[in-house]
C-alpha positions as a Python dict, from the first residue, in 0.01 Angstrom:
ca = {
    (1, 'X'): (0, 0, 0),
    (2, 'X'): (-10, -337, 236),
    (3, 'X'): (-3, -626, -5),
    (4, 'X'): (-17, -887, 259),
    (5, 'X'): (-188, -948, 638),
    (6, 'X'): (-48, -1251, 857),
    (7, 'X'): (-237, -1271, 1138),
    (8, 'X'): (-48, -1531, 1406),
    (9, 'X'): (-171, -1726, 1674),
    (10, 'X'): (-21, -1435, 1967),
    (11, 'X'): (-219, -1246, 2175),
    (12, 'X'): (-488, -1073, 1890),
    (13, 'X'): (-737, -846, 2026),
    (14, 'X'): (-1012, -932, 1795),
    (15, 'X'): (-1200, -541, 1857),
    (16, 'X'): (-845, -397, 1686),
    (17, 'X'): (-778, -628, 1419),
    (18, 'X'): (-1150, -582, 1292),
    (19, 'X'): (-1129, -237, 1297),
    (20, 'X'): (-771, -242, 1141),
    (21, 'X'): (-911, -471, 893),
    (22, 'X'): (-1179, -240, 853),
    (23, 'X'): (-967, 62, 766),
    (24, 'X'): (-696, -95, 559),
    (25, 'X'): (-963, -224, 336),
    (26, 'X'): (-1151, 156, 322),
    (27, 'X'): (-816, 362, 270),
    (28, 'X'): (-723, 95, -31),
    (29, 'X'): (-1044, 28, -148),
    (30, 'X'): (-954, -383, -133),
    (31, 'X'): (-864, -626, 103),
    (32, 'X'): (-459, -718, 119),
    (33, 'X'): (-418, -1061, 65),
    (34, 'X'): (-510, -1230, 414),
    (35, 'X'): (-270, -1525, 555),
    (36, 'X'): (-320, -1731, 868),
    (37, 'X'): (-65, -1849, 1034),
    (38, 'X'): (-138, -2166, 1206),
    (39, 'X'): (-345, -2084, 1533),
    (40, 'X'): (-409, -1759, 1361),
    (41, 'X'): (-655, -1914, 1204),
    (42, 'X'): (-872, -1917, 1520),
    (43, 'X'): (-943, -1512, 1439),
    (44, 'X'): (-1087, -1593, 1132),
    (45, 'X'): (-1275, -1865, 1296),
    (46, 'X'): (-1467, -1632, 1527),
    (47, 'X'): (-1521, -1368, 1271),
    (48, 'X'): (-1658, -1575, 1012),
    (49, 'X'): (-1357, -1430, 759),
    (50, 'X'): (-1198, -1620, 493),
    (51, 'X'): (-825, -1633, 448),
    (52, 'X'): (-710, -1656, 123),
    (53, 'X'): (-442, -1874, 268),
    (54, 'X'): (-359, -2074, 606),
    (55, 'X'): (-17, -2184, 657),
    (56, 'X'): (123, -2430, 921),
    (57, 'X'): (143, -2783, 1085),
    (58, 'X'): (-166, -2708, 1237),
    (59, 'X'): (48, -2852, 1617),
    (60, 'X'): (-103, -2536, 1791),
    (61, 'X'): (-481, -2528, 1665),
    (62, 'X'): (-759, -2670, 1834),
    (63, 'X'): (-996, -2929, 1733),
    (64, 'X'): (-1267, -2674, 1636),
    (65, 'X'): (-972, -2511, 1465),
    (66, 'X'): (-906, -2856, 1239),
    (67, 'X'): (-1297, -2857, 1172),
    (68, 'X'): (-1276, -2493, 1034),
    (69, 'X'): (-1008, -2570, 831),
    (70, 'X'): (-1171, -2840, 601),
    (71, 'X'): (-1477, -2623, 547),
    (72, 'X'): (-1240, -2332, 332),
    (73, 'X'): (-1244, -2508, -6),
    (74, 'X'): (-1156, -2135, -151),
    (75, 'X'): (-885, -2074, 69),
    (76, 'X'): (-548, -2204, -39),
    (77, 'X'): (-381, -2450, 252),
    (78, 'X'): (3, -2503, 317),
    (79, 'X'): (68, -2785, 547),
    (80, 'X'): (417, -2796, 705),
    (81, 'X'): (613, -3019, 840),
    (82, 'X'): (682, -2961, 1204),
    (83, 'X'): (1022, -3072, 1188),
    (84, 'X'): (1128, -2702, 998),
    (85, 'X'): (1365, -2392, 1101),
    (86, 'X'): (1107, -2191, 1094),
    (87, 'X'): (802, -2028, 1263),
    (88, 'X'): (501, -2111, 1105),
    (89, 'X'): (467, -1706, 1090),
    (90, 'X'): (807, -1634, 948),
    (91, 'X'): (696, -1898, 699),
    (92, 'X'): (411, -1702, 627),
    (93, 'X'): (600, -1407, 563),
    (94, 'X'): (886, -1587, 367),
    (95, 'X'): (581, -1723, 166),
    (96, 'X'): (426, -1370, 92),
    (97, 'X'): (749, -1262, -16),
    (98, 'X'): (782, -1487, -274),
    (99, 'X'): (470, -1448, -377),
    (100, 'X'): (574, -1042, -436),
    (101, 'X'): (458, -890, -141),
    (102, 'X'): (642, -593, -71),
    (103, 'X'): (443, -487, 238),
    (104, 'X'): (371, -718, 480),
    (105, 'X'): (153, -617, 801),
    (106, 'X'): (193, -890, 1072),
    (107, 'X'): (-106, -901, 1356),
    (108, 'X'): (-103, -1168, 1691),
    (109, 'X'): (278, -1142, 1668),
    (110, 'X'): (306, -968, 1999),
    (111, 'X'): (172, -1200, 2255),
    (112, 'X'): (329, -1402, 2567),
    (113, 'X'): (567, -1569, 2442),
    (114, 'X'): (887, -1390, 2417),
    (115, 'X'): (1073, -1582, 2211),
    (116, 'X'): (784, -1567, 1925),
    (117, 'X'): (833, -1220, 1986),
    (118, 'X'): (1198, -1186, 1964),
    (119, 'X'): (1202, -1450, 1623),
    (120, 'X'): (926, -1169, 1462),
    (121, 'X'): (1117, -906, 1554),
    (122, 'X'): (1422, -1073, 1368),
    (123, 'X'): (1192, -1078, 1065),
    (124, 'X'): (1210, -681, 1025),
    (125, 'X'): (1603, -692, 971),
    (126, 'X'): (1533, -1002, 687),
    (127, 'X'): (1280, -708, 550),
    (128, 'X'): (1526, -453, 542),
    (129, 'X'): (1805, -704, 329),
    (130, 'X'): (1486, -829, 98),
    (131, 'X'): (1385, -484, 32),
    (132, 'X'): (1004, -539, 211),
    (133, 'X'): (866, -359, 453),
    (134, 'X'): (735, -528, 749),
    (135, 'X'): (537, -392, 1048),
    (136, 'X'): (396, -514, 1354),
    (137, 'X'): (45, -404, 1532),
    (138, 'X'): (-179, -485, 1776),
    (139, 'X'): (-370, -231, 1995),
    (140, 'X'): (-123, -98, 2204),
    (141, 'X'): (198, -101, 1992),
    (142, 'X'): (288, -44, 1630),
    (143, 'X'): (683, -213, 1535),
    (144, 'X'): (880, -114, 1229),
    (145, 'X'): (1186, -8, 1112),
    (146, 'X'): (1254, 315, 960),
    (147, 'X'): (1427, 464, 708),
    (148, 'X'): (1707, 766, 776),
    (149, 'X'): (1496, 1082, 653),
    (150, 'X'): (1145, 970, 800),
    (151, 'X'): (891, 1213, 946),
    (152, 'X'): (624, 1141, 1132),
    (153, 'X'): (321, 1377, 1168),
    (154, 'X'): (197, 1435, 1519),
    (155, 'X'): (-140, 1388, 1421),
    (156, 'X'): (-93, 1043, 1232),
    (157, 'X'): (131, 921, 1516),
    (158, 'X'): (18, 602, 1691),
    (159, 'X'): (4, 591, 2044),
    (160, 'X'): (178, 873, 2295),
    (161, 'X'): (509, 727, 2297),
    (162, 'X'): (802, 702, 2035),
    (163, 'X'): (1097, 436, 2126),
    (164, 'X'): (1342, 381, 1905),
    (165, 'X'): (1641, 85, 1913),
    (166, 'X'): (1917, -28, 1710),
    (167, 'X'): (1875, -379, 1539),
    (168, 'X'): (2147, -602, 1479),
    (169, 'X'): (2427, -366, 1591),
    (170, 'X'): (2458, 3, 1675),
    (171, 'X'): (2342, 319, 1488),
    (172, 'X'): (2586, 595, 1385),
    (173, 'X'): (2481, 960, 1401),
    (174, 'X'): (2115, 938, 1502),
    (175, 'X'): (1994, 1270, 1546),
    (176, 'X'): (1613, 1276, 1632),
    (177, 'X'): (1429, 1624, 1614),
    (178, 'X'): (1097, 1790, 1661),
    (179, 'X'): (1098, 1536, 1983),
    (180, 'X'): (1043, 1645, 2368),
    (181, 'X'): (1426, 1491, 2404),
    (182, 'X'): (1618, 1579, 2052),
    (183, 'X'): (1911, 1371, 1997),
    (184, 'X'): (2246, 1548, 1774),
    (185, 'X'): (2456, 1292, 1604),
    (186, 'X'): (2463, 1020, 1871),
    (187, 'X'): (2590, 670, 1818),
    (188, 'X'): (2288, 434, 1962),
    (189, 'X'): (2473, 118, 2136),
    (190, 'X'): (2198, -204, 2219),
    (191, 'X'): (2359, -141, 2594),
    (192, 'X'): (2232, 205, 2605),
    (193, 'X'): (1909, 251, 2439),
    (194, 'X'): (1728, 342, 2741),
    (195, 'X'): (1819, 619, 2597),
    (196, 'X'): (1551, 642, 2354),
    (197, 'X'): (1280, 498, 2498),
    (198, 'X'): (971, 697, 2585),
    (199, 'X'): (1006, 1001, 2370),
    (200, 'X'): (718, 1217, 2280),
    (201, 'X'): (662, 1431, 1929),
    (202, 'X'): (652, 1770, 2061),
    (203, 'X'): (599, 1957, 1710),
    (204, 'X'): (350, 1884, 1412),
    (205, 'X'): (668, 1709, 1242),
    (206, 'X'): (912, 1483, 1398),
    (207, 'X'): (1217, 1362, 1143),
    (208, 'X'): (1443, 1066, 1201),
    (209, 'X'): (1830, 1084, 1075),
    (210, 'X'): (2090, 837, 1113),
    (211, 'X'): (2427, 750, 899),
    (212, 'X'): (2405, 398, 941),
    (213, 'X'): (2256, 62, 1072),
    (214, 'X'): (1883, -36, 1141),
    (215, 'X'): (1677, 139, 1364),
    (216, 'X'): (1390, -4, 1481),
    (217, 'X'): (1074, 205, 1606),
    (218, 'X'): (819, 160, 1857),
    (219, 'X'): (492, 376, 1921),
    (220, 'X'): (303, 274, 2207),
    (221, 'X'): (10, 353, 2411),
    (222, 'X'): (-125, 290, 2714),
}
């Protein structure tokens, strides 16, 4: 169950996230507690939604932005300072987590800017030592890590394409099966995971095995 939805100021397709929104709140039967994160707050500017929180310095928002923000007396505000180590997003996260989140579901964290991407990607291997799960969406891509012993279903799969990558150093004895290119036992180096990229769940179940490290997954479509 998602406990917690950031949504950044990245690239957000605002059709997806409503419909994401949409879905989450269906399959759980309530809303996860909703965070903006700085310019993030724009989304729930156009949509007329109501964090429950906004977090930031507020550098990045514009003026109509500002405006929106003093007219949420019910949502919570956190202002930073914008002298700080980190991201006003991996704040958010850092701030969900203490507040017991144990899965966190981060939207407009894939945008432009690559080194807001690389910095959120960073935030899955802080996950994996805090014991929280932390994905990544927007409508072309879905980001986690998983666990040695996951299966994914065909028909619950998102997007045509499976990648997968080792974070923060290699990954002994990955052996991927039920996949168009199986993998036995391989150790998965940073230098060659072109290996894995762009593989394709041939049967109804797909499972994932490694001995050790972090493997990080990516499901695209086009």
């Amino acid at each position: 169950m998602i406990d917690a939805i950031i949504v950044s100021g990245g690239n957000i397709q605002e059709g997806f996230a409503l419909d994401f929104l949409r879905k989450i709140e269906e399959k759980q039967k309530n809303m996860p507690y909703l965070i903006a994160a700085d310019k993030g707050l724009e989304f729930f500017q156009k949509t007329e939604i109501q964090p429950d929180m906004v977090i930031g310095d507020f550098d990045s928002l514009s003026e109509a932005g500002i405006v929106f923000l003093n007219t949420l007396p019910e949502t919570k505000i956190c202002r930073l300072k914008p002298e700080k180590d980190d991201s006003d997003t991996q704040s958010a996260v850092r701030l969900a987590a203490a507040q017991g989140a144990k899965e966190i579901v981060l939207l407009g964290c894939l945008g432009t800017r690559l080194d807001h991407v690389m910095a959120n990607l960073g935030l899955l291997s802080w996950g994996v030592q805090k014991g929280i799960s932390i994905r990544l969406y927007d409508s072309y891509n879905f980001v986690s890590v998983v666990k040695s012993g996951s299966c994914i279903k065909k028909k619950e799969q998102f997007g045509k394409y499976v990648s997968f990558f080792p974070l923060g150093g290699e990954v002994r004895g990955l052996t991927l099966k039920g996949f168009r290119y199986p993998l036995e036992k391989h150790d998965l180096l940073v230098q060659d995971s072109g290996l894995t990229v762009s593989n394709e769940i041939l049967e109804e179940t797909a499972e994932i095995l490694f001995d050790s490290g972090i493997l990080l997954m990516i499901m695209s479509r086009d």
